[in-house]
C-alpha positions as CSV (number, residue, x, y, z in Angstrom):
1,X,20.0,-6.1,-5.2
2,X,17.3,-8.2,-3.5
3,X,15.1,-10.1,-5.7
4,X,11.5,-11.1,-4.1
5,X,9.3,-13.6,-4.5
6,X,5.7,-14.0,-3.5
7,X,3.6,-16.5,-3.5
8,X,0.0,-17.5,-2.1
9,X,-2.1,-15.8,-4.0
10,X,-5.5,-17.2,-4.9
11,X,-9.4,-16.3,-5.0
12,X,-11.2,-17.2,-1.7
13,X,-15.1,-16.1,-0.2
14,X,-15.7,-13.8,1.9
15,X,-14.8,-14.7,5.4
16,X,-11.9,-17.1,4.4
17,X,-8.4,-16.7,4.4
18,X,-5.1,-16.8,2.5
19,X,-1.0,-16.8,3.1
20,X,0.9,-14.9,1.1
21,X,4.3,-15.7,1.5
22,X,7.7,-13.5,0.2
23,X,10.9,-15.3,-0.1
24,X,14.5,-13.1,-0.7
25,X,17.3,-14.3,-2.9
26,X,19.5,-12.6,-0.1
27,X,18.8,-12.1,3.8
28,X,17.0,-8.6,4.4
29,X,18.8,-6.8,6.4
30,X,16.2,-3.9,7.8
31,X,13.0,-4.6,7.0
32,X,10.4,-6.3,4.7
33,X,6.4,-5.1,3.6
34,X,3.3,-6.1,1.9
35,X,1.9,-3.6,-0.3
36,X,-1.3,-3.9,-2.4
37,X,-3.1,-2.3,-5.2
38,X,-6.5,-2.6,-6.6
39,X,-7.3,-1.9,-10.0
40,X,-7.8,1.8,-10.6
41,X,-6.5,2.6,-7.1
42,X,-2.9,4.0,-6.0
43,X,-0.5,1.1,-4.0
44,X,-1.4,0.9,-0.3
45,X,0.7,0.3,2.5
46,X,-0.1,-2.8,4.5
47,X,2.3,-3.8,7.3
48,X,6.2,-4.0,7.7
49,X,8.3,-5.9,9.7
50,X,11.5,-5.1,11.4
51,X,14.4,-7.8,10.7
52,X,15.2,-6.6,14.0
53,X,14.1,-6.7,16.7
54,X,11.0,-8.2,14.3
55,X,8.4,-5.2,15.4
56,X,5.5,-5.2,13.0
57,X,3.2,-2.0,12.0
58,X,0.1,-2.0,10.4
59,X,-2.1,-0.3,8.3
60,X,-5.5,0.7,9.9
61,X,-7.1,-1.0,7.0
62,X,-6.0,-4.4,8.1
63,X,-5.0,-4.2,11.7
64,X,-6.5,-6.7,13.6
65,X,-7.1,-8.9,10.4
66,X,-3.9,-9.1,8.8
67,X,-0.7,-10.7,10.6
68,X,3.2,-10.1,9.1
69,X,5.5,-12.4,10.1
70,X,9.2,-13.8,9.2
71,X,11.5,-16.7,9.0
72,X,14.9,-15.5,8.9
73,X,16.2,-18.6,8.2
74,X,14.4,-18.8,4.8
75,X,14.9,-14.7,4.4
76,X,10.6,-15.3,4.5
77,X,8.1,-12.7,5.3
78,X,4.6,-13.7,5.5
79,X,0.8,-11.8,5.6
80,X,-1.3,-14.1,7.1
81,X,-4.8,-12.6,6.0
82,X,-8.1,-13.7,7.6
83,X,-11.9,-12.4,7.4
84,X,-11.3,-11.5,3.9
85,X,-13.6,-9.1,2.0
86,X,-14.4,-7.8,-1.2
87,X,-12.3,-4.9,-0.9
88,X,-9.1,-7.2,-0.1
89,X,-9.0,-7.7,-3.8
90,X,-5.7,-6.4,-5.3
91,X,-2.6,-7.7,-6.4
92,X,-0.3,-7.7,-3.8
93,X,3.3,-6.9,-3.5
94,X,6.2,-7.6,-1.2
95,X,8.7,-4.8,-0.4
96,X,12.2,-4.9,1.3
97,X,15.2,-2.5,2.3
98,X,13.1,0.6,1.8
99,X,13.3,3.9,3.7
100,X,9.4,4.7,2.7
101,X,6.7,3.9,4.7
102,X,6.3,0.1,5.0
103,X,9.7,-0.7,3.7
104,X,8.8,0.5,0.4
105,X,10.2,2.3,-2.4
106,X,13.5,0.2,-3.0
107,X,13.5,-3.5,-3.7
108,X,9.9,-5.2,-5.1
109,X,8.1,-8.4,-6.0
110,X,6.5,-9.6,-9.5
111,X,2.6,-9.3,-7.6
112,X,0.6,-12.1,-6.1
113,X,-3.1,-11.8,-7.3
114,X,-6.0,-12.0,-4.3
115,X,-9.3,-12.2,-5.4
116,X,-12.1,-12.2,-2.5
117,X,-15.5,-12.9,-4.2
């Protein structure tokens, strides 16, 4: 069992910027994603990253915007998220150890609340 925890969440203007961060209880061994879902809308698929060789995918909804990243060392995966809009708002979720698209559909964080005004 991996347990997640995200953090970084916040509410931020349009334009700005945020870090969410996800740290593991245990060191992923495949693979770690961000997920989000706004309210009255199904969960979306955002990026993954490959423990290794540490590839990253995207989502065309954020690509180009939205950076994934990780610290093994601190079993960390990060979205670095920039030119935020409106439509960024969602809770978001970190995913690891999943055989679904972006990692999902195994292991999953409590949520991380982004609100883009």
């Amino acid at each position: 069992h991996v347990q997640l925890v995200e953090s970084g969440g916040g509410s931020v203007q349009t334009g700005g910027s945020l870090r969410l961060s996800c740290t593991a209880a245990t060191s992923p061994r495949n693979c770690m994603g961000w997920f989000r879902q706004a309210p009255g809308k199904g969960r979306e698929g955002l990026a993954v990253i490959f423990t290794r060789p540490g590839d990253a995918m995207y989502a065309d909804s954020v690509e180009g915007r939205f950076t994934i990243s990780q610290d093994k060392a601190k079993n960390t995966a990060y979205l670095e998220m920039r030119d935020l809009r409106p439509e960024d708002t969602a809770m978001y979720y970190c995913a690891a150890e999943g055989l679904e698209a972006y990692c999902g559909g195994n292991y999953w964080g409590q949520g991380t609340q982004v609100t883009v005004s």
